[in-house]
C-alpha positions as CSV (number, residue, x, y, z in Angstrom):
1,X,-27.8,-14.3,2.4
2,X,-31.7,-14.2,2.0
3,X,-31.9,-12.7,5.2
4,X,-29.9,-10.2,4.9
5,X,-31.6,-9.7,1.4
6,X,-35.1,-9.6,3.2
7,X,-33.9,-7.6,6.3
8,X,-31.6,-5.1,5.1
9,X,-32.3,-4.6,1.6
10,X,-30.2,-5.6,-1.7
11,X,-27.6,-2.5,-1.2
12,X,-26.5,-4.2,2.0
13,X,-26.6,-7.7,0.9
14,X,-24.0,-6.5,-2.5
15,X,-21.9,-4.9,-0.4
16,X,-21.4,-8.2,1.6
17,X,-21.5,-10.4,-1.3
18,X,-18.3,-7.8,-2.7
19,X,-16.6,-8.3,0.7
20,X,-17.3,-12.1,0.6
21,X,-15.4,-12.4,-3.1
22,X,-12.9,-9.6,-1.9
23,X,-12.1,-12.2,1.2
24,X,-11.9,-15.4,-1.2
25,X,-9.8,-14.1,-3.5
26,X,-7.1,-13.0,-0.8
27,X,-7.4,-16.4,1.3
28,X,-7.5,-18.5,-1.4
29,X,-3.3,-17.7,-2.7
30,X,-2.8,-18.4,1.4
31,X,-4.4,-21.3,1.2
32,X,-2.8,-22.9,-1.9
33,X,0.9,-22.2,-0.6
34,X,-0.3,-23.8,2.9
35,X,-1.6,-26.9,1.0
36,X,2.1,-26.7,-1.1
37,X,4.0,-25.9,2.1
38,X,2.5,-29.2,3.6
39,X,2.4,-31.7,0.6
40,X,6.1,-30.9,0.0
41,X,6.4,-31.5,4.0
42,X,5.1,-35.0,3.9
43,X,7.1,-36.0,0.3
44,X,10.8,-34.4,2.0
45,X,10.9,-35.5,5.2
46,X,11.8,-39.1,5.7
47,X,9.3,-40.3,8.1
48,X,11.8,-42.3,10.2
49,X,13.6,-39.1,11.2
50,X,10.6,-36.9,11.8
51,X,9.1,-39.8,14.2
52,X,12.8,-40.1,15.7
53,X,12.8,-36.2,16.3
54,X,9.5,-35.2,17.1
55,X,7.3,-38.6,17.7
56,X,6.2,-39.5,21.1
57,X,9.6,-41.5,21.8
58,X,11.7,-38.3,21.7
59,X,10.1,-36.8,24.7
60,X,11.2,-33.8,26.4
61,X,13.1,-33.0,23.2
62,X,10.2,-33.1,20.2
63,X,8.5,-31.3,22.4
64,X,11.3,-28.3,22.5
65,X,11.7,-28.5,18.9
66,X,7.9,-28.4,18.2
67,X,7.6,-25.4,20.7
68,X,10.6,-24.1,18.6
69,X,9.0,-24.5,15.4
70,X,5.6,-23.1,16.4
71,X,6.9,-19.9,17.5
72,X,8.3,-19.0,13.9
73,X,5.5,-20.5,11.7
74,X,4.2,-17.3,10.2
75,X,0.3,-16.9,9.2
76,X,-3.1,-18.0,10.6
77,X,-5.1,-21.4,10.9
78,X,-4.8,-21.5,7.2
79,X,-1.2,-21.5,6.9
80,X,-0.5,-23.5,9.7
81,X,-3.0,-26.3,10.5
82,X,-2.5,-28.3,7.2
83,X,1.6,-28.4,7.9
84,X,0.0,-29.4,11.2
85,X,-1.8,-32.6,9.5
86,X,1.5,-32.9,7.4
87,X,3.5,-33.0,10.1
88,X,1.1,-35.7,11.9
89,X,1.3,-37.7,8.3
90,X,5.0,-37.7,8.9
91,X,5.1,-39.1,11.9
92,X,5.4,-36.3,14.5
93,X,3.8,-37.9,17.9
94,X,1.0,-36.0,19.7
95,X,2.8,-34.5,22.2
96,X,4.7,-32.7,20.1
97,X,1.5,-31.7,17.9
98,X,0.1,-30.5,20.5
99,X,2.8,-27.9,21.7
100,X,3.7,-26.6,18.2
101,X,-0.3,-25.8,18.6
102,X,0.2,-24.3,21.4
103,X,3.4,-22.4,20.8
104,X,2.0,-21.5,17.5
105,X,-1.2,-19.9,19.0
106,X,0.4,-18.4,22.4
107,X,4.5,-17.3,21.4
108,X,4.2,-16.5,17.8
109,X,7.1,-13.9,16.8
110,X,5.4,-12.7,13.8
111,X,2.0,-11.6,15.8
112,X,3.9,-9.9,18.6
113,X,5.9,-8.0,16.3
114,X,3.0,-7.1,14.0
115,X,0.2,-6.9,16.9
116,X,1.3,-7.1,20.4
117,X,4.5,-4.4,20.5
118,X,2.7,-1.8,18.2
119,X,-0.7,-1.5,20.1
120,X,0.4,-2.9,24.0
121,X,3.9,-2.1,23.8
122,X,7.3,-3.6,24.4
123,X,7.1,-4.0,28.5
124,X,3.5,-5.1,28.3
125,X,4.3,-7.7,24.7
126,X,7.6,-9.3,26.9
127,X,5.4,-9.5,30.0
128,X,3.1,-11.6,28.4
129,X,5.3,-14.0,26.1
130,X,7.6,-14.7,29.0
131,X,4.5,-15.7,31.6
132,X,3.1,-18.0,28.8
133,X,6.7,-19.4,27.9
134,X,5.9,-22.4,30.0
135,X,2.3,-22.9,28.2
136,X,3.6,-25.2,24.9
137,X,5.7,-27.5,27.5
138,X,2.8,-28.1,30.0
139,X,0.3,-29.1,27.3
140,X,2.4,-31.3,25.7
141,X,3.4,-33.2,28.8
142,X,-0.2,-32.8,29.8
143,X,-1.5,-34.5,26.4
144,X,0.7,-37.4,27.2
145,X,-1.5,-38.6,30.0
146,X,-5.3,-37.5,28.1
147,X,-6.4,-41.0,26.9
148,X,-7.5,-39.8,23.2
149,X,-6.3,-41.6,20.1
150,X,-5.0,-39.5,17.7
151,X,-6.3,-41.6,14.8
152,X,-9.7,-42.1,14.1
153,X,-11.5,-45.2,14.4
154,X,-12.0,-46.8,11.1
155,X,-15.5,-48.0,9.6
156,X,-14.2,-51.1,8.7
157,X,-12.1,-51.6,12.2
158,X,-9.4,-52.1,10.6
């Protein structure tokens, strides 16, 4: 902010301040329904079924279902990385973390209706989500075999 200030003078640095507290106030209703959205997440779904449905023991299947639910979660980071930690809180095993990610990012319906089709077109919009169809799969299989824990390491080593 001072540099901007300094460089381009106080008109300029207003005008961004204004578009600063424009963007805040129109991310920050976004972000409260995300943090709602997950919090009710992690109270309603019974941990034992979310862990039996999409932990790592369900395999092939969470992995489906998690490419399934990432191609119709609507919104950006926001919106969808904290039902990503509540999910995770619930029991949802990497794998399938890691392809409702994936799906999220690559197959979402709501940005190739609202982005893709309008400014590439149909043919070009189909092209694409079919060749990366196979994307959410891969990387969760792949994430199997990538020797990361998923938890962090505790001070106490506990």
């Amino acid at each position: 902010g001072i540099a901007c200030y300094v460089v381009a003078g106080p008109g300029t640095f207003f005008a961004s301040f204004r578009n600063d507290l424009e963007l805040v106030v129109m991310i920050t209703p976004r972000l409260g329904a995300a943090l709602l959205i997950a919090a009710s997440i992690q109270v309603l779904l019974p941990r034992d079924k979310v862990a039996r449905w999409l932990g790592d023991k369900a395999g092939l299947r969470g992995i489906l279902l998690a490419t399934g639910a990432g191609m119709v979660t609507p919104g950006g980071p926001m919106t969808s990385f904290p039902v990503v930690n509540a999910l995770h809180e619930a029991g949802t095993g990497r794998r399938a973390l890691v392809a409702y990610l994936t799906s999220w990012s690559t197959q979402g319906f709501q940005r190739i209706l609202m982005w893709e089709v309008p400014m590439m077109g149909l043919e070009f919009a189909t092209l694409r989500f079919v060749a990366s169809l196979p994307l959410p799969l891969v990387a969760g299989l792949i994430s199997r075999y990538v020797p990361i824990e998923t938890e962090p390491a505790r001070p106490d080593g506990a």
